[in-house]
C-alpha positions in Angstrom: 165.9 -10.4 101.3 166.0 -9.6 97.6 164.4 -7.1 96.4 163.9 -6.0 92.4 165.2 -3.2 91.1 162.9 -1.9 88.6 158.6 -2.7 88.4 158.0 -5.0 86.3 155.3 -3.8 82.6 152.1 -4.6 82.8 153.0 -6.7 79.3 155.7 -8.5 81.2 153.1 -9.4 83.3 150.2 -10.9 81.2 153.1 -12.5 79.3 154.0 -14.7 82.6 150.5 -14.9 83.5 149.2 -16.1 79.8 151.6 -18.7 79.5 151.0 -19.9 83.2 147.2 -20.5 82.2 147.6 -22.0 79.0 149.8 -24.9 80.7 146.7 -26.3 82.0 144.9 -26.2 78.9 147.9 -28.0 77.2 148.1 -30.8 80.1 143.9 -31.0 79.8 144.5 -31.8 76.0 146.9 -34.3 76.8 145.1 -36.3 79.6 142.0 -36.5 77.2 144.1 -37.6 74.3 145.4 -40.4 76.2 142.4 -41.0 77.9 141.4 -41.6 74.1 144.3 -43.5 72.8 143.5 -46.0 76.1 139.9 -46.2 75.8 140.4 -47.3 72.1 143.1 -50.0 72.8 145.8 -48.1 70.6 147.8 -47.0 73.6 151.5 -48.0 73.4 153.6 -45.8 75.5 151.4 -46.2 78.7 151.5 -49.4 80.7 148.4 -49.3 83.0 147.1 -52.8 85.0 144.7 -54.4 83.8 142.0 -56.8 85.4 141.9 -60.0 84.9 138.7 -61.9 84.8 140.3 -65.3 85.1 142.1 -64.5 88.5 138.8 -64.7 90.2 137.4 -67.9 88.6 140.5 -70.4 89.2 140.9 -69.8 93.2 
């Protein structure tokens, strides 16, 4: 089993750490912007289904 060879700085550490929790604050900013875009109708580089009202009528 591998073992490292020297400890690892407490600044090493809060680096890796720091940018591990800011990657879910960067994907929470991006689910709510396209929640946003979607809600608004502007969305064009999401394909989602949609329902369709008239499906139900005609049968």
């Amino acid at each position: 089993m591998a073992v490292p060879k020297k400890k690892t700085s407490k600044a090493r550490k809060r680096q890796r750490k720091s940018a591990w929790m800011h990657q879910g604050q960067a994907a929470a900013a991006k689910a709510l912007s396209l929640a946003k875009s979607i809600l608004t109708g502007r969305s064009k580089g999401f394909v989602y289904p949609q329902e369709e009202e008239d499906s139900e009528s005609e049968g």
